[in-house]
C-alpha positions in Angstrom: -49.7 7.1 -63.3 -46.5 8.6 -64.1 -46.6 11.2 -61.5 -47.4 7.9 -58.8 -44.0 5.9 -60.1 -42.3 9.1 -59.7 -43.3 9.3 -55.7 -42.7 5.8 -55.7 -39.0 5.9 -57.0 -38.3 9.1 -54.8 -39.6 6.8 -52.1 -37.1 4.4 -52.8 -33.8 6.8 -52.9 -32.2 6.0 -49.5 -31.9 8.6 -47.4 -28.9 11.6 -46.8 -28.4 11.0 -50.9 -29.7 14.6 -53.1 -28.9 15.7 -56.3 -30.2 19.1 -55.4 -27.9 21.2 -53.6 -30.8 23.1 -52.3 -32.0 20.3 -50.4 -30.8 19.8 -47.5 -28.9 16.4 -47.0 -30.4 14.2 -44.2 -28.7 11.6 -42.2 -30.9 8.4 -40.3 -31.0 8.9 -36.7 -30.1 6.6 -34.2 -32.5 4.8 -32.8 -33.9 5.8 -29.1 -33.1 2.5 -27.9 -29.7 1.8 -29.1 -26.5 1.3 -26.9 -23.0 2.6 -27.8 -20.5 -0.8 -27.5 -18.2 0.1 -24.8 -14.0 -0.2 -25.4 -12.4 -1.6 -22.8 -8.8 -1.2 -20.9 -8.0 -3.9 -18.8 -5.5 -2.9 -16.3 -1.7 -5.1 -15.0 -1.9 -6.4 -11.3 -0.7 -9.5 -10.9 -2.9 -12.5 -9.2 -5.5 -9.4 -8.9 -6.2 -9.7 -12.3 -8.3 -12.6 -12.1 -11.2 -9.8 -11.0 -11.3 -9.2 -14.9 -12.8 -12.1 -15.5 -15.5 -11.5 -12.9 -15.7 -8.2 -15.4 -16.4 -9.4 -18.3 -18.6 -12.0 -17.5 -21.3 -9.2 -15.3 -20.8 -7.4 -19.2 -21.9 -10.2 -21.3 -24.8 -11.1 -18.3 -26.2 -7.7 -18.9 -25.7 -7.8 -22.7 -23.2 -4.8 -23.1 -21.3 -5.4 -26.0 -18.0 -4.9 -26.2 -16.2 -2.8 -29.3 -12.8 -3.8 -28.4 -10.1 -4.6 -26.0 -6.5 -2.9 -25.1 -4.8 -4.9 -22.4 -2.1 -4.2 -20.0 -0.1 -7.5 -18.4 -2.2 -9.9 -16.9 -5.4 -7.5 -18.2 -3.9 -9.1 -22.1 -3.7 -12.6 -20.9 -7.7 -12.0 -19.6 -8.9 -10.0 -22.9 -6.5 -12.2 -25.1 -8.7 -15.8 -23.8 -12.1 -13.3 -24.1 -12.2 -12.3 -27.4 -10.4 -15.9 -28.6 -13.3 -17.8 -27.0 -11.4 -19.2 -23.9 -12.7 -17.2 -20.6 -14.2 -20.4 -19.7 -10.6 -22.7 -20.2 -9.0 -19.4 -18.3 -11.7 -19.5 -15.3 -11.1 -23.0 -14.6 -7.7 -23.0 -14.6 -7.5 -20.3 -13.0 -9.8 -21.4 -10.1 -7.8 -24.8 -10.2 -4.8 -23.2 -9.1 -3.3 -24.1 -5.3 0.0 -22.6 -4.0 1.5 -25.9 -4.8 0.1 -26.0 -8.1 1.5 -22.1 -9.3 5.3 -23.3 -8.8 4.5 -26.4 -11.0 3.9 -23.9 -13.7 6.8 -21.6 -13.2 9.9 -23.2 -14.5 13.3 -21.8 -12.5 16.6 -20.5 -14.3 19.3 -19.3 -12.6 21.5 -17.4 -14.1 18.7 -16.2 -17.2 16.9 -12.7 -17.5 14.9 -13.8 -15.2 13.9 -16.2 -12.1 11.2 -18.2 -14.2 11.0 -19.0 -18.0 7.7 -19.2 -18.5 7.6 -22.1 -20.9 5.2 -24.6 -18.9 2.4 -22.2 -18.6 3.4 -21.0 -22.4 2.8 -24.8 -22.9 -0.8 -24.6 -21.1 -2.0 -21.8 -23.2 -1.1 -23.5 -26.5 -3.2 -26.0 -25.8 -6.1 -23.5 -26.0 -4.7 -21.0 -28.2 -2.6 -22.4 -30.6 -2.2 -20.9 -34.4 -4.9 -18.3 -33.1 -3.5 -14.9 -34.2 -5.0 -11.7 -33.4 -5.9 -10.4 -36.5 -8.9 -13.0 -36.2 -10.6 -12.5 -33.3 -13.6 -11.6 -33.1 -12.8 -8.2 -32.1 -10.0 -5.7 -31.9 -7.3 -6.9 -29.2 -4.1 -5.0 -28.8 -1.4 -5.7 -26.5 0.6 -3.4 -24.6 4.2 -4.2 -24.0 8.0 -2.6 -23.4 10.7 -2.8 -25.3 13.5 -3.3 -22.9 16.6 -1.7 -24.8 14.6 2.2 -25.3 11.6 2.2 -23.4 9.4 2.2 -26.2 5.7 1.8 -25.7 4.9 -1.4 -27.9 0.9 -2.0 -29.2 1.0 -5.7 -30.6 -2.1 -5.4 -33.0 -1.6 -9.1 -35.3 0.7 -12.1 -35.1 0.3 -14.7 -32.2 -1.8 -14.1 -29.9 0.3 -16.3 -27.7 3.5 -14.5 -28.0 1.6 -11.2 -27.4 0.0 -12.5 -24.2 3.7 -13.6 -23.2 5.5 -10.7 -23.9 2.5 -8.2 -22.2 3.0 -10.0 -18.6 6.6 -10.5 -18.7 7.2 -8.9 -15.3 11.0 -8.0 -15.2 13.3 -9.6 -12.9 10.4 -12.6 -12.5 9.5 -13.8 -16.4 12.2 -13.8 -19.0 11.7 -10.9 -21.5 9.9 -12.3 -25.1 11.8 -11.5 -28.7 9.9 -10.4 -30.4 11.0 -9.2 -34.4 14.0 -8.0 -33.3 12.6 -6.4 -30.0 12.8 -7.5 -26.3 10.0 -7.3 -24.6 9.0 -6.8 -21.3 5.6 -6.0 -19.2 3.7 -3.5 -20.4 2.7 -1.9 -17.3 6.4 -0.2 -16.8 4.4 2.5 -19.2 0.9 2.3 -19.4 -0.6 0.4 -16.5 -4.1 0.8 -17.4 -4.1 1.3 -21.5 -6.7 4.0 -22.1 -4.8 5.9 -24.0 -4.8 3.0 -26.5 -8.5 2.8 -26.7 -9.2 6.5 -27.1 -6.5 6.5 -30.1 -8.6 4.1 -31.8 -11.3 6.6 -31.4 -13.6 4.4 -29.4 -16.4 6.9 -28.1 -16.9 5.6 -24.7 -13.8 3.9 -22.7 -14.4 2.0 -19.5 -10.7 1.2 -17.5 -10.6 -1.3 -14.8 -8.1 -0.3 -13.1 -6.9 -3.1 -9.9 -4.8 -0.9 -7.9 -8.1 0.6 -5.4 -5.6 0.1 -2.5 -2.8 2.2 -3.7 -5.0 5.6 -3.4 -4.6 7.4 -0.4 -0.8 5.8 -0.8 0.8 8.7 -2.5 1.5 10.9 0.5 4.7 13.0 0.9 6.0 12.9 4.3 8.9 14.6 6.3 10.6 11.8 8.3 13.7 11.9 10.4 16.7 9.9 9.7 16.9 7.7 12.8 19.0 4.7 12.7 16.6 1.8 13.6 14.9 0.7 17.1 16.5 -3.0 17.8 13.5 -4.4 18.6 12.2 -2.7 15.5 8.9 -4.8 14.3 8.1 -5.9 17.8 4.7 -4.9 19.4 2.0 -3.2 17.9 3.6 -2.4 14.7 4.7 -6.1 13.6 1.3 -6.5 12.3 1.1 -3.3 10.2 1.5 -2.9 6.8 3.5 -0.2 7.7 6.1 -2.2 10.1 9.8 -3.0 9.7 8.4 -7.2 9.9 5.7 -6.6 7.4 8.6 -5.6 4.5 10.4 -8.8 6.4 7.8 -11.3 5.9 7.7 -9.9 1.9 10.8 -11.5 0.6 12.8 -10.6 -1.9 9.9 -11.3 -4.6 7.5 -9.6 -2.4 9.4 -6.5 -2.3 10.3 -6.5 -5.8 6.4 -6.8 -6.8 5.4 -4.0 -4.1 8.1 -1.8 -5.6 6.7 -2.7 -9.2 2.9 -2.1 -7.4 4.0 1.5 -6.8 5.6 2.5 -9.6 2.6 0.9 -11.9 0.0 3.5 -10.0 2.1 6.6 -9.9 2.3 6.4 -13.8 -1.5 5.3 -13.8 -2.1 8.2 -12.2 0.1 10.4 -14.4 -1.4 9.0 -17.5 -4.9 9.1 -16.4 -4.9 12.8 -15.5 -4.6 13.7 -18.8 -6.8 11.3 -20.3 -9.3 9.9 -17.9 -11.7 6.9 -19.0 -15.4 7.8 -19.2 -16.2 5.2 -16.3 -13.5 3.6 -14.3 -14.1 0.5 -12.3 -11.9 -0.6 -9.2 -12.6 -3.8 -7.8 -11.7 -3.9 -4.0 -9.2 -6.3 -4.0 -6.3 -4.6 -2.3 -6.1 -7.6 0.4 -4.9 -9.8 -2.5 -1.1 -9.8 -2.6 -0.2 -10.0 -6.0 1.4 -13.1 -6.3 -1.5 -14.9 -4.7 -3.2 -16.7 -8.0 -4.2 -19.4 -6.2 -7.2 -16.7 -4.6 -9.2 -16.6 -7.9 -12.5 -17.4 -6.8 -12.5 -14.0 -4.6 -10.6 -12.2 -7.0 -13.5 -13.2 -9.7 -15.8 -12.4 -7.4 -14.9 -8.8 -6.5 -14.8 -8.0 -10.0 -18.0 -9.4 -11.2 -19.7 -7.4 -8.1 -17.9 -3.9 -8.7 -19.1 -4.6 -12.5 -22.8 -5.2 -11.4 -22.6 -2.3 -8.9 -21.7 0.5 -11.7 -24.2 -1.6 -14.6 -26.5 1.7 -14.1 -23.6 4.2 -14.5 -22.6 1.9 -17.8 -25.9 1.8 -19.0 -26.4 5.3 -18.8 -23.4 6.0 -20.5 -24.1 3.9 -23.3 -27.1 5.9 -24.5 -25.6 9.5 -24.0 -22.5 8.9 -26.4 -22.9 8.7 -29.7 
């Protein structure tokens, strides 16, 4: 009897635990079946970024969880609404939008830090968002920013979620910079574009980037030019419809050449950054065609991403049960 109660009560010790050094210690395994939740780094890109919602919801259709989000620019705004319960608020405004209807939003000051204040769409996303702070979502949500005066890389990890939305997509030149406890803060993307680097400090064991810059590769060629003043009839013929013509920078603007410029520089540090600490799976959406400041185009955009998403679920999948 006694000998049965002691089997019983050894039965009972959960397991790894020994007071004998001479047994070995055992730990549970996983089980076979299991899936490691994925960490995810939503890239900046303007009206492109709209493919992140098409992202995340091909994830939650094919039941990959998600262990937490870093976000870059527009890639906060989308993870922000996510993990607060919103993608659907976000999706319908966002799929509501006409050209008309973006400059309705954008409130114009001359003379500020910057051509728009931001305050009508600030108003928008207080209607959703309001007292939510980031500390309580449901997951971990960090926020990549600048700090304007020394360049610092700034990871907003609690206090509003608005203000940490704001301050992450606060392209210079077009938003006014955010204060923020005694920092000015600008778009995060001026130093990490595609935040994988914040993941993998977290030590998240398998990172997937979506990175919405597809078109720039195959755009970082060096090449020897001569100094010839220009043609004058520069931009006429075959070349006024490339993307390479003197008309195509004409028809740009002055906002469209300042957000091509900021296009450029967001994936030469990409790159750089990548290099040396690449994601485990990167998705790129194909939505190079999208100018950036086309939000109004968020039905394709949403489209592109959820179908790049779908494409690579296998490669995800797979993933998922290799790393532990």
């Amino acid at each position: 009897m006694l000998e049965w109660a002691s089997r019983r009560l050894r039965a009972a010790e959960p397991i790894g635990i020994s007071d004998n050094p001479d047994v070995p210690v055992t730990t549970p395994e996983k089980p076979r079946d299991s899936k490691t939740p994925i960490a995810l780094a939503l890239g900046g890109g303007a009206a492109r970024g709209w493919a992140h919602i098409g992202v995340l919801r091909a994830l939650d259709e094919a039941g990959i969880e998600i262990s937490m989000i870093a976000g870059t620019s527009i890639g906060a705004l989308v993870g922000g609404c996510y993990l607060g319960g919103k993608l659907d608020q976000l999706e319908e405004f966002a799929r509501s939008l006409t050209k008309r209807g973006i400059f309705s939003l954008l409130d114009l000051r001359l003379g500020g830090n910057g051509l728009f204040g931001g305050m009508k769409l600030d108003r928008r996303l207080r209607e959703h968002l309001e007292q939510l702070s980031i500390e309580h979502l449901s997951k971990r949500f960090i926020a990549v920013c600048t700090e304007i005066n020394t360049g610092h890389e700034i990871w907003l990890t609690r206090g509003s979620l608005i203000t940490a939305m704001r301050a992450s997509y606060a392209l210079p030149g077009v938003f006014e910079p955010v204060e923020c406890n005694g920092r000015t803060l600008v778009d995060g993307a001026l130093v990490n574009p595609v935040p994988v680097a914040v993941c993998r400090s977290y030590e998240h064991p398998l990172v997937v980037a979506v990175n919405l810059h597809y078109d720039q590769f195959g755009r970082a060629a060096v090449v020897k030019h001569a100094a010839e003043p220009p043609h004058p009839h520069a931009g006429d013929g075959d070349a006024s419809g490339s993307r390479f013509g003197s008309s195509y920078t004409k028809r740009l603007g002055i906002t469209g050449v300042m957000m091509e410029a900021f296009n450029i520089i967001q994936d030469r540090i990409s790159r750089a950054r990548m290099a040396g600490d690449p994601p485990d799976i990167m998705l790129m959406p194909k939505i190079g065609h999208v100018g950036l400041a086309e939000f109004h185009r968020a039905d394709e955009a949403i489209k592109l991403g959820y179908e790049e998403t779908m494409a690579r679920l296998g490669e995800l999948e797979r993933m998922q049960k290799l790393v532990f």
